[in-house]
C-alpha positions as CSV (number, residue, x, y, z in Angstrom):
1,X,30.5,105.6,80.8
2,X,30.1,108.4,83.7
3,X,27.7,105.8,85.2
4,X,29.7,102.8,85.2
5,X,32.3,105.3,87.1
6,X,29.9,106.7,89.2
7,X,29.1,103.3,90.5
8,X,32.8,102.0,91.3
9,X,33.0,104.9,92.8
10,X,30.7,104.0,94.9
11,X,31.7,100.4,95.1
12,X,34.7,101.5,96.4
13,X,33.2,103.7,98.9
14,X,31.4,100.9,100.2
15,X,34.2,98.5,100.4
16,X,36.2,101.4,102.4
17,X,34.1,101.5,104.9
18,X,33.9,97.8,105.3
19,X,37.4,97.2,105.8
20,X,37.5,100.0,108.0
21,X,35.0,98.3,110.4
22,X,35.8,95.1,109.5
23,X,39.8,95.9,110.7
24,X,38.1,97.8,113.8
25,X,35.7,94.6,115.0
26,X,39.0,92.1,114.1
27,X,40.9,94.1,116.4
28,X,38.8,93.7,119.8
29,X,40.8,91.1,121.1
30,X,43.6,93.2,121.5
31,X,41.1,95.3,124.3
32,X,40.7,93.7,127.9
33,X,37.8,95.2,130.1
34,X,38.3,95.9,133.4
35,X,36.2,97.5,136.3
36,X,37.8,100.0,138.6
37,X,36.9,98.6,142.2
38,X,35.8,102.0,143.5
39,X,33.6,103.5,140.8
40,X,32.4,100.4,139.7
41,X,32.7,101.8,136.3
42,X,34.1,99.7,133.1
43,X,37.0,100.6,131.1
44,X,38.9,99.2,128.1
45,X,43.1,98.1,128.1
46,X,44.4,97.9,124.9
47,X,47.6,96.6,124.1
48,X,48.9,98.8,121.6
49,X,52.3,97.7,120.6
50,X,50.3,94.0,119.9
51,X,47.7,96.3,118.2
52,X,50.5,97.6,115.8
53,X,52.3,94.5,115.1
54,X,49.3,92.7,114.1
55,X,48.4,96.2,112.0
56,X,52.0,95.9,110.0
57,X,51.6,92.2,109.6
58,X,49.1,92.6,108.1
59,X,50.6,95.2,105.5
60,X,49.6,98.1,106.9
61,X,52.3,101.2,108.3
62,X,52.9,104.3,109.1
63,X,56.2,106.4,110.2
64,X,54.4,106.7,113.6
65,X,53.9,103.0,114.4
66,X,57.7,102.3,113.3
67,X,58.3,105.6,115.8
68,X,55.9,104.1,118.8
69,X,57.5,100.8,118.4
70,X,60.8,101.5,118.3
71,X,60.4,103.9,121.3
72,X,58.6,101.0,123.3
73,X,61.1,98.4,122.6
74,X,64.0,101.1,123.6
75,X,61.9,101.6,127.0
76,X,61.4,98.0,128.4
77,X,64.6,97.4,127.5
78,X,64.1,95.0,124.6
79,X,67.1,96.6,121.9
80,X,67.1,93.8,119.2
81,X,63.2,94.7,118.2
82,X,63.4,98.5,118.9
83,X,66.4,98.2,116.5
84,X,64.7,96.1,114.2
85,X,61.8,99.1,114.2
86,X,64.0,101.3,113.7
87,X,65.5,100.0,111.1
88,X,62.2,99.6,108.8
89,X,61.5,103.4,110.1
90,X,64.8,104.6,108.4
91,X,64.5,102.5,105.5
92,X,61.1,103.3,104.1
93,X,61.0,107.2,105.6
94,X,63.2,110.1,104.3
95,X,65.4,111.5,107.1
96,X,63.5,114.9,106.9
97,X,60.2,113.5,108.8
98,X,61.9,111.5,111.1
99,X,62.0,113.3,114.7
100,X,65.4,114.4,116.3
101,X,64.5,112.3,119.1
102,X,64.6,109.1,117.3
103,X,67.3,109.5,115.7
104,X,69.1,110.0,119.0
105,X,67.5,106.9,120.4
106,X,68.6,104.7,117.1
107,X,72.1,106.4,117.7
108,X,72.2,104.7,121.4
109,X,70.8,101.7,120.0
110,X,73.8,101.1,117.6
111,X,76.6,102.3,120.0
112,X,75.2,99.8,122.4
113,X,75.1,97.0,119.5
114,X,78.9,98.3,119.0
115,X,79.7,98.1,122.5
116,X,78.5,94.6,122.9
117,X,80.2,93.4,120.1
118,X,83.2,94.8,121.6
119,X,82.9,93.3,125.0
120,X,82.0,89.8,123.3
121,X,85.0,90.2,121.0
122,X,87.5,90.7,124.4
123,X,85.9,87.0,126.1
């Protein structure tokens, strides 16, 4: 019996550590290599809001990619998916481990939502 556990243990193990690189190979087209012109020396871009939304589409989440996101769609200036961020980040997390600041920023996002809905209402 203690070996039959032993070995899904190990199973398990093994199939870990294949997702994990598995997930980490999947995600190199989300990288873009560029050269710096002066240095000649290679570095990667990633694209790490992409790199999260494929991440939670494929089930996976965390409070800080709900946080990042939200925060990145608040700073280019695209409310309707910061708010939509937001929203899964105060649906599926307790209050308590959200930060201060992004409670403020989903606060803004919603009094700008009401405002606009007020200005729309008036035409």
């Amino acid at each position: 019996m203690k070996r039959k556990q032993s070995e899904a243990k190990i199973n398990l193990s093994l199939f870990s550590l294949l997702l994990f690189l598995l997930l980490g190979f999947s995600s190199g087209y989300a990288q873009c290599v560029k050269t710096d012109s002066l240095t000649s020396k290679k570095y990667a871009s990633v694209d790490v809001p992409k790199t999260y939304e494929r991440i939670i589409a494929k089930g996976y989440e965390s409070l800080e990619m709900f946080d990042y996101l939200g925060h990145y769609y608040y700073k280019v200036n695209d409310l309707e998916k910061a708010k939509t961020y937001f929203d899964l980040l105060f649906k599926k997390y307790p209050i308590a481990k959200i930060s201060q600041t992004s409670i403020e920023v989903y606060r803004k996002i919603h009094e700008i939502e009401k405002s606009k809905k007020f200005i729309t209402a008036l035409e």
